[in-house]
C-alpha positions as CSV (number, residue, x, y, z in Angstrom):
1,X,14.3,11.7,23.7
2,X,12.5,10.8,26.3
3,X,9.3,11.9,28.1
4,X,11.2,13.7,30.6
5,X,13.5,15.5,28.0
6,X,10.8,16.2,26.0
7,X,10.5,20.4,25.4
8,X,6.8,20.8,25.8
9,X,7.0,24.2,23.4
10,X,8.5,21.8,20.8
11,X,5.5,19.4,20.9
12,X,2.9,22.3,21.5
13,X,4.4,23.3,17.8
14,X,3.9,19.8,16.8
15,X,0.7,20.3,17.6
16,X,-0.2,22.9,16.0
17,X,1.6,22.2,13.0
18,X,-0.8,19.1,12.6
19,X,-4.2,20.9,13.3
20,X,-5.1,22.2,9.9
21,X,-4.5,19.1,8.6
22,X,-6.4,17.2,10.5
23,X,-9.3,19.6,10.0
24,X,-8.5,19.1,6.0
25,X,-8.9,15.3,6.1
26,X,-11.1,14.4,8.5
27,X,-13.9,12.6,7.3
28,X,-11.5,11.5,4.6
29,X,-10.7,8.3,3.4
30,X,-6.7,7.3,3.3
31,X,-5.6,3.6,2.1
32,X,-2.1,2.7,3.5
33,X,0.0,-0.2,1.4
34,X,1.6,-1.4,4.3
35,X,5.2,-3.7,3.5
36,X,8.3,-3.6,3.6
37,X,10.4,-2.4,6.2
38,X,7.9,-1.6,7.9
39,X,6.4,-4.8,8.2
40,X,9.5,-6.6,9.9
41,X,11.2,-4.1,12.4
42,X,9.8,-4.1,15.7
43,X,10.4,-0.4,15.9
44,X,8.2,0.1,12.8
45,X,6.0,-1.9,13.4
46,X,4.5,-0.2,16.6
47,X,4.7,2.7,15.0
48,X,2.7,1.7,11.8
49,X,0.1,0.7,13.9
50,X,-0.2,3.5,16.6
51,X,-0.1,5.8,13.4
52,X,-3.1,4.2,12.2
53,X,-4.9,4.5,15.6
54,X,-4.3,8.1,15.7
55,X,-5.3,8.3,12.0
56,X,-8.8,7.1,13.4
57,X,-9.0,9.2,16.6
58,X,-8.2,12.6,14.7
59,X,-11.5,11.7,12.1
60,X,-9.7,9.6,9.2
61,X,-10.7,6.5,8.2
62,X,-7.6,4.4,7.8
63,X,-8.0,1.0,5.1
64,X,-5.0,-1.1,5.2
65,X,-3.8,-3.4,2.6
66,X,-1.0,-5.8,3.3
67,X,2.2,-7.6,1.5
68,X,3.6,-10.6,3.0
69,X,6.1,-11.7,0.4
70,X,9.3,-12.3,2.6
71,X,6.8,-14.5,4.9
72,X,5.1,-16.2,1.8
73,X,9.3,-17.3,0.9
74,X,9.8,-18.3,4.2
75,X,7.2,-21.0,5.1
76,X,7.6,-22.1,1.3
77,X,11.1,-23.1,2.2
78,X,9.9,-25.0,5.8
79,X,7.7,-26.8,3.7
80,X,10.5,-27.5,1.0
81,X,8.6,-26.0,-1.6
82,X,10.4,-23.9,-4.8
83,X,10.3,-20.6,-5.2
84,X,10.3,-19.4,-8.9
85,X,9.9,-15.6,-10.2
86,X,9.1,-15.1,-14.0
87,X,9.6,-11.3,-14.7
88,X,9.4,-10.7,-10.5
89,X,6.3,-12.3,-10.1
90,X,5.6,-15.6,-7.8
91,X,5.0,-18.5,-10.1
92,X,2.2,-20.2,-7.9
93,X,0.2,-23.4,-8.8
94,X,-2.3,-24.9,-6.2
95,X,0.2,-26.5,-3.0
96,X,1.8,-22.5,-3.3
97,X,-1.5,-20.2,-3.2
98,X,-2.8,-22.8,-0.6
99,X,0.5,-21.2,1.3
100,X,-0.1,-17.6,0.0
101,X,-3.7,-18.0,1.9
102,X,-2.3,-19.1,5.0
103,X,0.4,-16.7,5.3
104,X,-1.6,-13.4,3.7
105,X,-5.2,-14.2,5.0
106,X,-3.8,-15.9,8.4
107,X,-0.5,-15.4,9.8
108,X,0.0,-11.9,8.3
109,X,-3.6,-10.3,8.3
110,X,-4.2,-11.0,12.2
111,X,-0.8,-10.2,13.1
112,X,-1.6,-6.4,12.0
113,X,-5.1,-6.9,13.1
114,X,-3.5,-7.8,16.6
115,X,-1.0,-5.1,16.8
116,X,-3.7,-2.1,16.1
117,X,-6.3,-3.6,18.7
118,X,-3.6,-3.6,20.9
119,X,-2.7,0.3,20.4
120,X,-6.0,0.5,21.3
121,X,-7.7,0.7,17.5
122,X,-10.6,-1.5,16.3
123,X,-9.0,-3.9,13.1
124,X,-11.1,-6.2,11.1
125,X,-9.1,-8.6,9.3
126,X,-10.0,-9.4,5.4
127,X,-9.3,-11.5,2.9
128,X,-10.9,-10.0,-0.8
129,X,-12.6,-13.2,-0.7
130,X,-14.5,-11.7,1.9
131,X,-17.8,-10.4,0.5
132,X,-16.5,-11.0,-2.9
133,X,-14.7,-7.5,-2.1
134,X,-12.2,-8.3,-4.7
135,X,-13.1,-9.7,-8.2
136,X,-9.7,-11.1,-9.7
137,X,-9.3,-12.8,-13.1
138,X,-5.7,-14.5,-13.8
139,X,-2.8,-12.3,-14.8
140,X,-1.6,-12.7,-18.4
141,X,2.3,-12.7,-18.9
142,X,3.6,-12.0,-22.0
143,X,7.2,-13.5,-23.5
144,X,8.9,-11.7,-26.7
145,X,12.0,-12.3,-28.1
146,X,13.1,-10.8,-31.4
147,X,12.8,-14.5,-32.6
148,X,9.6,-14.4,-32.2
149,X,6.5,-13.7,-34.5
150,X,4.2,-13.6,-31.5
151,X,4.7,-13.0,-27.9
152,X,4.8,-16.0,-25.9
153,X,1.2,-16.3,-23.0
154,X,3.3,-17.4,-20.0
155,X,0.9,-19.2,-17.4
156,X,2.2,-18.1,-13.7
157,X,-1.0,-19.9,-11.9
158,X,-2.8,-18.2,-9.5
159,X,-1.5,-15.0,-9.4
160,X,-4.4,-12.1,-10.6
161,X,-5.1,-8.5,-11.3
162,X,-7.9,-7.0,-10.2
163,X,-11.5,-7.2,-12.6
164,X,-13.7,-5.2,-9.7
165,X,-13.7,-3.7,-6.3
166,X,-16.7,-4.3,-4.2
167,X,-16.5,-1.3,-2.1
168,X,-19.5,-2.5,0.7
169,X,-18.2,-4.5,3.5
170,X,-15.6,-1.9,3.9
171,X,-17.8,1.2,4.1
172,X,-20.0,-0.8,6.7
173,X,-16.8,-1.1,9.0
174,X,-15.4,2.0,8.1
175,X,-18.7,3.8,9.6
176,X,-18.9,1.8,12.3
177,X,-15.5,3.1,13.2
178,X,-13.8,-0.6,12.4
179,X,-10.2,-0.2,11.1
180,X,-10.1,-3.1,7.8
181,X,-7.4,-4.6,7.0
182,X,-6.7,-6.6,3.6
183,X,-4.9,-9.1,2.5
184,X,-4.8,-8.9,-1.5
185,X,-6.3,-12.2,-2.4
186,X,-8.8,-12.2,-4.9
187,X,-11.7,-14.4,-6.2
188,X,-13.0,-14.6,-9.8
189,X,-16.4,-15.8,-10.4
190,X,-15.8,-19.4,-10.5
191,X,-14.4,-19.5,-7.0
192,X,-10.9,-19.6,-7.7
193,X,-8.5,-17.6,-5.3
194,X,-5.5,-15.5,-6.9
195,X,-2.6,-13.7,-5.2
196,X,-2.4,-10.2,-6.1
197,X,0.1,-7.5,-5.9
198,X,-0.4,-5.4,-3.1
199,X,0.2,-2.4,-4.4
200,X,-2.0,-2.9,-7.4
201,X,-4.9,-3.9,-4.7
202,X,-4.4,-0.8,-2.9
203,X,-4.4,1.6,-5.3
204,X,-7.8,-0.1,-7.0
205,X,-8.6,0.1,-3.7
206,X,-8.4,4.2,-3.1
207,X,-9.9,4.3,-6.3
208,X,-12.9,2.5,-5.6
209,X,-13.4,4.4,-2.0
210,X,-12.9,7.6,-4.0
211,X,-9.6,8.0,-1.2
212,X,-8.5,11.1,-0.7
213,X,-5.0,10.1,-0.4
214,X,-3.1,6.5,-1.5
215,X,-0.1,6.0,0.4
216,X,2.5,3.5,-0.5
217,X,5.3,2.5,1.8
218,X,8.7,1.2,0.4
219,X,11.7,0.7,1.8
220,X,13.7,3.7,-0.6
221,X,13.5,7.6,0.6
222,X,10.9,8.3,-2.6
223,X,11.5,9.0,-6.3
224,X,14.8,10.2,-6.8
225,X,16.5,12.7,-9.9
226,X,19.8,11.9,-11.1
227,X,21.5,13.7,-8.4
228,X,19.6,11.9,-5.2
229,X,17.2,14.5,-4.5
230,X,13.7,13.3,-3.4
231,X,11.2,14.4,-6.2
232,X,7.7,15.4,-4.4
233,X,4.7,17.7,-5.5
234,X,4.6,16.0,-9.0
235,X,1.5,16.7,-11.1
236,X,0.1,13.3,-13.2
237,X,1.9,14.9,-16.5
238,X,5.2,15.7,-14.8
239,X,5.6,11.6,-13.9
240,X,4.7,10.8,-17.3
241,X,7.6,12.6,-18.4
242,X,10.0,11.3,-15.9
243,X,8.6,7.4,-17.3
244,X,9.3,8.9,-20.8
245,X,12.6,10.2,-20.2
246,X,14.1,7.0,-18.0
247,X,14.3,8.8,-14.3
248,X,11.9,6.3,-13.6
249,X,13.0,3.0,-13.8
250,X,13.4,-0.9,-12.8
251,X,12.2,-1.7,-9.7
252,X,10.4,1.5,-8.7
253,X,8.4,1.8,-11.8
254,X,5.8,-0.8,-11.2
255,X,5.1,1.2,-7.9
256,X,5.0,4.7,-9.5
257,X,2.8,3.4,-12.5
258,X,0.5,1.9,-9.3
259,X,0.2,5.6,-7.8
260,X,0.0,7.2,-11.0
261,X,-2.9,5.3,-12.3
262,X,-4.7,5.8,-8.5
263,X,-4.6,9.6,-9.5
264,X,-5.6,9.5,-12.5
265,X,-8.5,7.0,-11.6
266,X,-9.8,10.0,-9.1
267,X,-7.9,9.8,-5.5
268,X,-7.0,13.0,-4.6
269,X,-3.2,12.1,-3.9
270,X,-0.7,9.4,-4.0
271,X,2.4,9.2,-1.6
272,X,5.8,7.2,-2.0
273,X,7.2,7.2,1.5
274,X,9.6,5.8,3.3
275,X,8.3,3.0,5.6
276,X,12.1,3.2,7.2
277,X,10.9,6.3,9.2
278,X,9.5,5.6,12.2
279,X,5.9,7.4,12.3
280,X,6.7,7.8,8.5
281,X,2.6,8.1,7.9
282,X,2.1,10.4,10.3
283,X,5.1,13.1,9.0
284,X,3.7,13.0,5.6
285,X,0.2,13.4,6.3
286,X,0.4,15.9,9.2
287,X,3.9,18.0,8.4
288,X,4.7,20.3,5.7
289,X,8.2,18.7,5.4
290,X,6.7,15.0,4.7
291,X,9.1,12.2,4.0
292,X,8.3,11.0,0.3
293,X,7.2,11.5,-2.7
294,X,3.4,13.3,-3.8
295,X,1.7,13.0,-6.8
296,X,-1.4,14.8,-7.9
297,X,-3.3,15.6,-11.0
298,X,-2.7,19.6,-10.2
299,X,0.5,21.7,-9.2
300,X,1.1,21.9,-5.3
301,X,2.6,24.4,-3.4
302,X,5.5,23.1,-1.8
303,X,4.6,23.9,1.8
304,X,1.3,22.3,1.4
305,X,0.4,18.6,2.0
């Protein structure tokens, strides 16, 4: 449609569709896990980033933390370096995170930092390195077999989970009406950088910022029951349940334990949605309709974000 086109009584209902809800969060704190689809579709990409302008013009105060996985493989293979994945996780010694860096801290970071200045928002770009801002220790990977007495301590590198969130440097920006954006690279106290799952840094991210919302963008519509419908107003119990019972499973289940754990740890709510939408941040935050997947820790009313 285009501006010509355009019914002015539809966007006047737009509008006001969107004003109660920006009254509700302004002031608020929202961290966006931004990846995916999202990340590599021109169309989605200006999108993401004029959604996180308006984010800070209605009163929100946007964080952004990053993947970069895709462009991690990429350069690895220019530089004719191996991949290898043990359990879906990047084995990385020394020449790889020395990659991670570059691509995640560099290449990545200011390329989003770039895109919201020039939709006319304020980035900062961030490594958790930064300030110490995130505290890492290495991640421990466990082998069993039915062989075995005792599970087998697998040593993947320089991959990490998060010890601590140091919540500072992005309050500072935050208030000065900065827009930060992270890369999830972590340092533990001897210096030592890790590469940390995005997902995992965001949510300990919302937690730390007491966020009201966590939003996690994906390339899949939301959780989905048996028959393909989108499950959305989900209470903290009701996921357990669907973990329990096998709905939730494989590749989605790292990213639902992520939100799951965020609401539990005190954000207010967590959102699977589907970076494929264009403005896909926007239509879950400002619409009843929304385009994923919510999880609180109390029942919602369906028509109410």
């Amino acid at each position: 449609m285009t501006e010509q086109t355009r019914d002015p009584q539809l966007v006047v209902e737009i509008l006001s569709e969107a004003l109660p809800y920006i009254q509700r969060f302004s002031g608020k704190t929202v961290v966006v896990k931004y990846g995916g689809n999202a990340m590599t579709e021109d169309t989605l990409i200006d999108s993401f980033a004029r959604n996180v302008v308006l984010m800070k013009e209605v009163g929100i105060n946007p964080v952004v933390v990053h993947g970069g996985g895709p462009q991690i493989g990429e350069l690895l293979k220019k530089l004719n370096i191996e991949s290898r994945f043990i359990n879906g996780m990047r084995v990385t010694d020394a020449e790889t995170m020395d990659v991670v860096e570059m691509v995640l801290g560099g290449l990545v970071n200011k390329g989003i930092v770039n895109l919201i200045n020039q939709c006319g928002g304020k980035a900062i770009g961030l490594t958790g390195k930064d300030g110490a801002q995130i505290r890492a220790r290495q991640l421990q990977v466990e082998h069993q077999s039915p062989e075995m007495k005792a599970p087998e301590i697998i040593d993947i590198g320089h991959v990490g989970e998060v010890e601590h969130i140091s919540t500072d440097l992005i309050e500072m920006l935050a208030a000065r009406d900065f827009i930060p954006v992270i890369a999830p690279i972590g340092v533990d106290a001897k210096g030592r950088s890790y590469n940390i799952n995005a997902d995992l840094v965001a949510g300990k991210v919302a937690e730390a910022l007491d966020a009201e919302k966590l939003m996690l963008l994906t390339n899949v519509a939301g959780l989905m029951n048996a028959e393909g419908e989108v499950l959305t107003g989900l209470t903290t119990g009701q996921v357990d349940a669907l973990i329990a019972d096998g709905t939730i499973h494989g590749g989605m289940l790292p990213k639902i334990r992520c939100a799951l754990d965020a609401v539990k740890g005190g954000v207010r709510s967590a959102h699977i949605i589907d970076g494929r939408v264009p403005h896909a941040t926007l239509l879950e935050i400002f619409t009843n309709a929304g385009v994923g997947t919510l999880i609180t820790d109390v029942p919602q009313d369906p028509n109410v974000d």
